[in-house]
C-alpha positions as CSV (number, residue, x, y, z in Angstrom):
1,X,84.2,86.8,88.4
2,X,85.3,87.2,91.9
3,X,83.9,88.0,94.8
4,X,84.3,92.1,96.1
5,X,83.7,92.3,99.4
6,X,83.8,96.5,100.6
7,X,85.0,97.0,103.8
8,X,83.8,100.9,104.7
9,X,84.7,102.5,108.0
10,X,86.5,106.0,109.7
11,X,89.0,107.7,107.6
12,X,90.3,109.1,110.6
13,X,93.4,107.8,112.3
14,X,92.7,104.6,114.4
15,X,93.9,103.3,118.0
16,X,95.7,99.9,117.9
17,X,92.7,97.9,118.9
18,X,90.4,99.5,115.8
19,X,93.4,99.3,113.5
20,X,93.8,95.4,114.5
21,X,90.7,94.7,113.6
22,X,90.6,96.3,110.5
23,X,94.1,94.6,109.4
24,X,92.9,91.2,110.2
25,X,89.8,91.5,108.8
26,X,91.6,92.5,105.1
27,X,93.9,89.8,105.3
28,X,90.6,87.4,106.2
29,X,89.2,88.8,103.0
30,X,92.2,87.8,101.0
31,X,92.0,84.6,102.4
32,X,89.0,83.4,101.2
33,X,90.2,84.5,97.8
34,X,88.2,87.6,97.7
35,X,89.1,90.7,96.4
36,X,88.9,94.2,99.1
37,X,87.0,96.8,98.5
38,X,87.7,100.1,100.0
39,X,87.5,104.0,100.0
40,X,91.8,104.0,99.3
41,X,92.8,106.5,101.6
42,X,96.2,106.1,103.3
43,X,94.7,106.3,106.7
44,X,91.8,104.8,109.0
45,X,89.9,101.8,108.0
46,X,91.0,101.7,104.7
47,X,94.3,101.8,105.1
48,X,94.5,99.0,107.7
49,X,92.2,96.6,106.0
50,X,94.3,97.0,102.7
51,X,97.3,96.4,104.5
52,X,96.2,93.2,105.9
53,X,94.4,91.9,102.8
54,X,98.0,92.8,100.8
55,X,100.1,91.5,103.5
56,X,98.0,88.2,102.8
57,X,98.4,88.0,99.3
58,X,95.0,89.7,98.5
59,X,93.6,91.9,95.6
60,X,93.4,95.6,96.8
61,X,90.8,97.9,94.8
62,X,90.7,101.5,96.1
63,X,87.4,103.5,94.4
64,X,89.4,107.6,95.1
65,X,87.8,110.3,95.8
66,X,89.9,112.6,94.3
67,X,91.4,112.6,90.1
68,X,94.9,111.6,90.4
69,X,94.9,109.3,93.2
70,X,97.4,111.3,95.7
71,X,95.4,110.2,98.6
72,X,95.5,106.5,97.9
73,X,97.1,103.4,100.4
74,X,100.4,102.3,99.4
75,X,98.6,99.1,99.9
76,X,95.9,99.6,97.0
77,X,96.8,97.5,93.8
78,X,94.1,98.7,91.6
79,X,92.9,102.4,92.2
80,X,89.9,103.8,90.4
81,X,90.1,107.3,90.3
82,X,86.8,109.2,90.5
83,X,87.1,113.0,91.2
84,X,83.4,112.3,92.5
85,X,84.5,113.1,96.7
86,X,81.7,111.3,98.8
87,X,79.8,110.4,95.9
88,X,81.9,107.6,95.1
89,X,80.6,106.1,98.4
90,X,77.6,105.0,95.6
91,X,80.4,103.0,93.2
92,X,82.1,101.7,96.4
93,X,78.5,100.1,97.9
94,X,77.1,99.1,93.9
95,X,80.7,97.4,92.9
96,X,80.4,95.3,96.4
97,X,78.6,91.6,96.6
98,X,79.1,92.3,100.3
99,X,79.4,94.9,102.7
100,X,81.4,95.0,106.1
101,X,81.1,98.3,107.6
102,X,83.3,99.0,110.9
103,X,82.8,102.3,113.4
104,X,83.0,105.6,110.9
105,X,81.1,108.9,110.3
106,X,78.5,109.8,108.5
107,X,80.3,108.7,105.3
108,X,79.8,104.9,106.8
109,X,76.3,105.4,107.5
110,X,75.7,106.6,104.1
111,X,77.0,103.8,102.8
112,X,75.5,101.2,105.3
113,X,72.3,103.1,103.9
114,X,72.9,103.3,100.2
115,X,74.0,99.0,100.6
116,X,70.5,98.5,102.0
117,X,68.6,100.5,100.0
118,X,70.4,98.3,96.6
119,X,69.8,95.5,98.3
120,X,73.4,94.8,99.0
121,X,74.2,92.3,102.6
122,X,75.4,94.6,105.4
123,X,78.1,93.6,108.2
124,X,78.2,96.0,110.8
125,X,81.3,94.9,112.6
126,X,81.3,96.4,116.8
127,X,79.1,99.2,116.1
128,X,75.6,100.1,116.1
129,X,74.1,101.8,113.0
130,X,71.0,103.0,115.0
131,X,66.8,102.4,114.9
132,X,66.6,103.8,111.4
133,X,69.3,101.7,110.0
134,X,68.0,98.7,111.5
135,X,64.2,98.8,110.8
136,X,65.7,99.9,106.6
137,X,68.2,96.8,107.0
138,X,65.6,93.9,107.9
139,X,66.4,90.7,106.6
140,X,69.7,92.3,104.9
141,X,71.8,93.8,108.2
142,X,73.6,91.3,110.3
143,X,75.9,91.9,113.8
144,X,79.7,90.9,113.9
145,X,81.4,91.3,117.1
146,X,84.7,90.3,115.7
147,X,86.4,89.9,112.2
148,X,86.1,86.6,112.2
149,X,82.7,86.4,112.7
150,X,81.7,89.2,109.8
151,X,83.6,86.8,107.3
152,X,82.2,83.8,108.4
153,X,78.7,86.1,107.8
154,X,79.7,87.1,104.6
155,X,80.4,83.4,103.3
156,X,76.8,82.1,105.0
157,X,75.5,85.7,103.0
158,X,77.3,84.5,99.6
159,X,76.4,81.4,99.5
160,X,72.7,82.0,99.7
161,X,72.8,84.5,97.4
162,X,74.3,82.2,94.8
């Protein structure tokens, strides 16, 4: 089976810089050969990061919020259409090996929290999750100051899971 790795982050619109980061890290995912992970929405993090992981020849998975998909990415191959709204945030963490969370809202958090609390490897990429998060995510919550650096995380994170 291959390796999902969710990439969580703001469903809002993003500057350049934010929406950069998110493309390269997608296309980074599909370079390794893994498949992406993400909310599906046509805008923010999710958006970007399935662009780039599509753009490199990846496997996009979208988990929906809504029941017929109208709010998915161009960019998602497969999307799984819940009707569940933010409760879906529980398949999206559960259906990941890894987790790479970049700057969101309370949505992110609440995944970065549900990861850690299923024992699921956390990437926060730029960001700081806060005390809570932190002291919850011992031994399982790692820093990434650039893409590059949460992927190369995520490999180390694999490959001792294995």
């Amino acid at each position: 089976m291959r390796t999902v790795v969710g990439v969580m982050g703001s469903g809002q619109p993003l500057d350049t810089s934010a929406y950069e980061t998110a493309h390269r890290l997608g296309a980074l995912v599909a370079g390794h050969g893994w498949v992406l992970l993400t909310g599906g929405t046509a805008s923010g993090v999710m958006d970007a990061a399935s662009r780039g992981a599509r753009d490199a020849g990846g496997l996009v998975i979208g988990v929906l919020r809504g029941p017929d998909g109208a709010e998915a990415s161009s960019y998602v191959d497969v999307g799984i259409r819940t009707g569940m709204g933010d409760a879906r945030n529980v398949i999206n963490v559960l259906s990941s090996d890894v987790v790479i969370a970049l700057p969101g809202g309370p949505g992110t958090v609440s995944e970065v929290a549900l990861a850690l609390k299923s024992g699921k490897p956390v990437i926060v990429l730029g960001w700081d999750p806060g005390a809570a998060i932190r002291t919850a995510g011992r031994g399982r919550l790692f820093d990434a100051q650039a893409p590059e650096d949460a992927v190369e995380t995520a490999r180390r994170v694999l490959l001792a899971d294995m």
